[in-house]
PLY file of the C-alpha trace (Angstrom):
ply
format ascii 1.0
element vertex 301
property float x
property float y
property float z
element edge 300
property int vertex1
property int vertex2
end_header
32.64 15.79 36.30
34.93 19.09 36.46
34.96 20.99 33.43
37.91 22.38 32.16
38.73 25.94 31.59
38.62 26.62 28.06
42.10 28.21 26.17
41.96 31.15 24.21
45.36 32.18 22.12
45.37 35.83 21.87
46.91 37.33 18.95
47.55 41.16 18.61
48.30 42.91 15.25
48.38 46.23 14.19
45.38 48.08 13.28
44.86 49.15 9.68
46.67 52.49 8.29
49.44 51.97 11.32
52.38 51.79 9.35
52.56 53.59 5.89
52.23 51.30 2.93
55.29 50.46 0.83
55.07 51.56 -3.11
55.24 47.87 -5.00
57.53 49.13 -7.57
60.59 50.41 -5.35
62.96 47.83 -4.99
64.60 47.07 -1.30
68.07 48.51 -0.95
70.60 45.50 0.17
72.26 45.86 3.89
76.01 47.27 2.55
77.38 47.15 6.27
77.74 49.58 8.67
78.36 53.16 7.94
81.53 54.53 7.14
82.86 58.05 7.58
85.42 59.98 6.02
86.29 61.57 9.48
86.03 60.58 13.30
82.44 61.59 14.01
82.39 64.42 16.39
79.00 63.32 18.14
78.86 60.37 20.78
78.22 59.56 24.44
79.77 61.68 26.76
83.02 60.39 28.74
81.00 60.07 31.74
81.20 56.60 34.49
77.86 55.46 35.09
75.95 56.63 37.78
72.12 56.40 39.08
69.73 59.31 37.89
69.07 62.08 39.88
66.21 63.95 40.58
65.13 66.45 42.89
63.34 65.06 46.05
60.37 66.68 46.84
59.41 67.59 50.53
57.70 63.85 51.10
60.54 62.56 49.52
63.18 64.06 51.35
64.13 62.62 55.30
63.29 64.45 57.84
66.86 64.39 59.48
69.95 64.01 56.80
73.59 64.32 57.93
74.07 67.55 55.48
70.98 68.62 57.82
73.01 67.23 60.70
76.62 69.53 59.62
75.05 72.60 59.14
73.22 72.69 62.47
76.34 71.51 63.88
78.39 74.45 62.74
75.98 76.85 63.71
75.78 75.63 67.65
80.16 75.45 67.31
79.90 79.32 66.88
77.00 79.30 69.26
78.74 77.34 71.55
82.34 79.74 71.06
80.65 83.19 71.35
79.31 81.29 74.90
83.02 80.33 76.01
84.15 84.38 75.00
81.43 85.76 76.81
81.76 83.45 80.03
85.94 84.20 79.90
84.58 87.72 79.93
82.63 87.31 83.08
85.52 85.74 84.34
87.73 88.38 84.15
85.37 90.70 85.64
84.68 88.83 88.69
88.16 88.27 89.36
88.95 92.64 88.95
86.36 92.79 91.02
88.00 90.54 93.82
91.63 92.42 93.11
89.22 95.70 93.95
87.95 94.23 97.02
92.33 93.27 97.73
93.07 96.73 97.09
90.03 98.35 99.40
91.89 96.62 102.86
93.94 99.30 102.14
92.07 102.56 101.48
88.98 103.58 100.30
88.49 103.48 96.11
86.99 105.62 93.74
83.31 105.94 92.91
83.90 105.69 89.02
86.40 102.50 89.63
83.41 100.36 91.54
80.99 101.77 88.95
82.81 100.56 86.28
83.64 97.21 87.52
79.98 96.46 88.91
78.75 97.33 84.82
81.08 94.99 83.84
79.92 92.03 85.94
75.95 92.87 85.52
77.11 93.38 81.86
79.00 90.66 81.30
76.75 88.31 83.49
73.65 88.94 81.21
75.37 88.37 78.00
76.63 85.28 79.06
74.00 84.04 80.15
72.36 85.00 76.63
74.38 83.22 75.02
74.40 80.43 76.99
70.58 79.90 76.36
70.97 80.56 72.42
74.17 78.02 72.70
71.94 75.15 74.50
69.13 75.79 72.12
71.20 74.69 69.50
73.15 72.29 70.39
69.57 70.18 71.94
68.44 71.07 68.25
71.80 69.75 67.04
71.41 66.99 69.47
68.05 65.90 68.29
68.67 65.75 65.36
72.22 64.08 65.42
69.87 61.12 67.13
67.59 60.85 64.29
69.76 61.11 61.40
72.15 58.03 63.90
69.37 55.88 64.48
68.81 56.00 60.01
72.38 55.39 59.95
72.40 52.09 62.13
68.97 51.00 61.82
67.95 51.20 65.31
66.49 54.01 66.95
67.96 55.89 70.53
66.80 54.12 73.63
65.23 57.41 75.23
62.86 59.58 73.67
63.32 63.39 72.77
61.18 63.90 76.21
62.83 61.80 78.22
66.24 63.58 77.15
64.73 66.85 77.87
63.61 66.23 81.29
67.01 64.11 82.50
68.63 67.35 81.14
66.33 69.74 83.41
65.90 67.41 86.47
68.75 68.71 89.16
71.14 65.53 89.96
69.43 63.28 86.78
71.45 65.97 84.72
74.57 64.97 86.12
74.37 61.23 84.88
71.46 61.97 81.70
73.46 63.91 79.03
76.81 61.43 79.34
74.81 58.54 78.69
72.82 59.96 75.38
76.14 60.64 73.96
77.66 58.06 75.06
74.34 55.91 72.96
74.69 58.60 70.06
78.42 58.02 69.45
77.30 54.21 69.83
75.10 54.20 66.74
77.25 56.90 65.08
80.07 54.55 64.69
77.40 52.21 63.60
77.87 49.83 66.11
75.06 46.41 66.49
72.43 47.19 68.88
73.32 44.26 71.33
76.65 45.71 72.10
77.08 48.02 75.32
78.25 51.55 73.85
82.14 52.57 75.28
82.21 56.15 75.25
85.56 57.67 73.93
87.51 59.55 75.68
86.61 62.63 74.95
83.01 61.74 75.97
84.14 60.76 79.19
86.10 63.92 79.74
83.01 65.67 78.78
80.50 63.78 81.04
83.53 64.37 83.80
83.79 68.27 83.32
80.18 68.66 83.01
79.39 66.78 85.96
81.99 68.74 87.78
81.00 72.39 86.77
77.49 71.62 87.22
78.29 70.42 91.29
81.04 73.30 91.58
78.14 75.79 90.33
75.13 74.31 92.79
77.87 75.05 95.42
78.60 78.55 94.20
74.77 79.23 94.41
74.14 77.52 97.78
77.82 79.85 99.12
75.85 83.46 98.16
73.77 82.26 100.43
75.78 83.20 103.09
75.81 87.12 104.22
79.30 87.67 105.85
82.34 89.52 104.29
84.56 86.87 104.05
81.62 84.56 102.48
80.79 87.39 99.91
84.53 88.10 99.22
85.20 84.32 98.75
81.70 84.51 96.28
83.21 86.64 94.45
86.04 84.34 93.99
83.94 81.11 92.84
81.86 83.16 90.50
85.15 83.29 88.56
85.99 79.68 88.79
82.76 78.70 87.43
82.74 81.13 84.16
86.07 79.93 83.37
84.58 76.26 84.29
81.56 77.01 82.19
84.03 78.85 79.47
85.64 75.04 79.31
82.40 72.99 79.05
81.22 74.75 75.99
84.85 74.49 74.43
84.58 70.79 74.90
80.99 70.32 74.14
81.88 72.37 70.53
84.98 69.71 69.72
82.28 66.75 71.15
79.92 68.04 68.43
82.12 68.33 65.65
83.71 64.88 66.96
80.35 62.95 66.33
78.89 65.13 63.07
82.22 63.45 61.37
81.66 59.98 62.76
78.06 60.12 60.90
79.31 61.53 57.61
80.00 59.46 54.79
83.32 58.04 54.37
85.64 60.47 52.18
86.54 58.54 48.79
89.74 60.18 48.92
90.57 58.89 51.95
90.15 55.73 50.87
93.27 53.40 49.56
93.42 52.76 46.12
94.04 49.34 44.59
95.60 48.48 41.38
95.47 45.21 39.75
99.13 43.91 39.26
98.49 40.20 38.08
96.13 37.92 37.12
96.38 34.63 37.46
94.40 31.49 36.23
92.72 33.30 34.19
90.26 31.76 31.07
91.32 32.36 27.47
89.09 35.22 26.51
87.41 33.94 23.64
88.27 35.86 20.33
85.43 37.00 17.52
86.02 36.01 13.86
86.69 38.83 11.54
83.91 40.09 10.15
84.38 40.83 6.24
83.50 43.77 4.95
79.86 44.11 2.81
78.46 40.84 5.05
75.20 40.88 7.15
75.84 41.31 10.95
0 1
1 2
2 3
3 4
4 5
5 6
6 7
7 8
8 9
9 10
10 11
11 12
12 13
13 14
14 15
15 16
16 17
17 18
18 19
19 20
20 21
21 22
22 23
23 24
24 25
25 26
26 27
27 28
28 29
29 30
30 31
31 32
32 33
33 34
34 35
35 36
36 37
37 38
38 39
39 40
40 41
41 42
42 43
43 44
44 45
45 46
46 47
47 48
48 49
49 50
50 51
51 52
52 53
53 54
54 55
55 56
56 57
57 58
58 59
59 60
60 61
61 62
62 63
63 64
64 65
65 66
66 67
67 68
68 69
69 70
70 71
71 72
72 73
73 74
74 75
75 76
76 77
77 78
78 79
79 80
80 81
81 82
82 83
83 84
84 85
85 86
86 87
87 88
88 89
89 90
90 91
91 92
92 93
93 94
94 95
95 96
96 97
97 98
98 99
99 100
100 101
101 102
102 103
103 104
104 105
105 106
106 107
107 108
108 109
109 110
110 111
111 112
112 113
113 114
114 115
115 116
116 117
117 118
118 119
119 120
120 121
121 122
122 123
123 124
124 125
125 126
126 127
127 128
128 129
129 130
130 131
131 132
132 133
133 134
134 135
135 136
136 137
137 138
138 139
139 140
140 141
141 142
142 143
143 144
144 145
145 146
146 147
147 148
148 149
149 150
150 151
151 152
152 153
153 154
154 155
155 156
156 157
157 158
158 159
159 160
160 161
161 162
162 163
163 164
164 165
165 166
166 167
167 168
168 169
169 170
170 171
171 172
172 173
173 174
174 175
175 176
176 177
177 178
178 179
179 180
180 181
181 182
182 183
183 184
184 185
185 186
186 187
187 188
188 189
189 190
190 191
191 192
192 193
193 194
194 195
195 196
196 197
197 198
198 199
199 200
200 201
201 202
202 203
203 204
204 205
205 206
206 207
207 208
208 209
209 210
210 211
211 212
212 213
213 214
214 215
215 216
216 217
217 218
218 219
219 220
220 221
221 222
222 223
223 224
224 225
225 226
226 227
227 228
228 229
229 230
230 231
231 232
232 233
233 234
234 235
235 236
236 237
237 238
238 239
239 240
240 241
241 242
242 243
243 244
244 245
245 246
246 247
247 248
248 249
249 250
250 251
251 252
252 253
253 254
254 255
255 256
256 257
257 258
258 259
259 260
260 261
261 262
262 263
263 264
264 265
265 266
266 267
267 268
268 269
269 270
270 271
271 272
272 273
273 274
274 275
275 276
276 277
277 278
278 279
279 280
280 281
281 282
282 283
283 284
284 285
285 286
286 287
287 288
288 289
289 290
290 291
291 292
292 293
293 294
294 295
295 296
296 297
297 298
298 299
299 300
């Protein structure tokens, strides 16, 4: 025989001396409405829509990667990324005075202080641009990893390589040609929030990018493998691509700087203002909105 759970009705009242007693003599004052005053009130809810609370996030709170995160790394490797394309014109220009020198020396012999001046130019210019070269592609591979992260949050799917595997297709000689179009072709993917089945279409100016850097990089390897070569004409001709690739190299970080910018605005938020506003102009079919009695003055809500 199964015995059945016994019930127990709980009942909770207040404990004694929890609400002051009422005197027995003082009568109850009758509800006379609500209350009326001789002027508008002056105190009341602010004119404010409704929005959620806000608080500040603390660091466990807080995502590792957000897209304000995202912007302001993304303007810093844009200036990086300039001051690289300045310097590299720079080097440019000094390789090719230094070719219009080596023109102008068929003809006679040229001044010490001339050839001193243009060989501290190149080493100069050379070294600074390829400091800031290295401080532009630290940033932008900061910018870049992080751009991944905050995309992957954004379309629910994380990036297909690893931050490794990036790094070492961007290091690997002939990998690096085909690496670095491909992860922005997949980050420009998810940026535009895209489903993960589809096959990311780079934009244009992705492929012009992965086209440009594909060709500097080849045009450089064959600048290096050409100083190689120890005869006049191969030196003077040196001289000559060393130009071609600053102003090649000038390009790529022009291009990479607009490709940056290009994908920081795909994963910000969409701009209310740019949004169309809508007006209601007629209903139709609408219920009778059911109307309240009037409530006389003196009676109990």
């Amino acid at each position: 025989m199964a015995l059945r759970p016994l019930r127990v009705d709980w009942v909770a009242t207040p404990p004694p001396g929890a609400y002051p007693h009422r005197r027995q003599g003082a009568p109850r004052r009758a509800y006379t409405g609500p209350p009326s005053y001789p002027v508008p009130p002056r105190w009341g809810f602010p004119l404010l829509a409704w929005r959620w609370p806000t608080s500040v996030a603390t660091d466990d709170d807080r995502p590792a990667d957000t897209v304000d995160q995202v912007q302001r790394l993304a303007r810093t490797a844009s200036h990086a990324l300039g001051l690289a394309a300045l310097t590299a014109v720079w080097a440019a220009g000094s390789e090719i005075w230094r070719y219009v020198l080596l023109l102008l020396s068929r003809y006679g012999a040229m001044s010490e202080t001339t050839v001193g001046v243009s060989d501290a130019m190149v080493v100069s210019s050379s070294v600074v641009t390829f400091v800031a070269s290295v401080v532009a592609l630290v940033f932008t591979l900061l910018w870049l990893r992080r751009a991944r992260n905050a995309a992957a949050a954004e379309a629910g799917y994380g990036p297909s390589r690893s931050d490794r595997e990036v790094l070492v297709g961007l290091v690997v000689p002939g990998v690096n040609l085909v690496v670095p179009g491909s992860v922005l072709a997949e980050l420009e993917h998810a940026a535009l929030r895209e489903p993960a089945t589809a096959r990311p279409s780079p934009s244009k100016l992705v492929r012009w990018w992965w086209g440009l850097w594909a060709g500097t990089s080849l045009f450089v390897a064959f600048t290096l493998v050409w100083g190689l070569r120890d005869s006049v004409q191969a030196m003077a001709d040196g001289v000559l691509f060393h130009a071609v690739a600053d102003l090649l190299a000038a390009a790529v970080a022009i291009v990479t700087a607009v490709v940056v910018r290009h994908i920081t605005t795909l994963l910000l938020p969409v701009d209310a203002g740019a949004i169309r506003r809508m007006r209601v102009v007629d209903v139709k079919d609408a219920p009778t909105p059911v109307l309240r009695p009037v409530r006389a003055s003196g009676s109990r809500r």
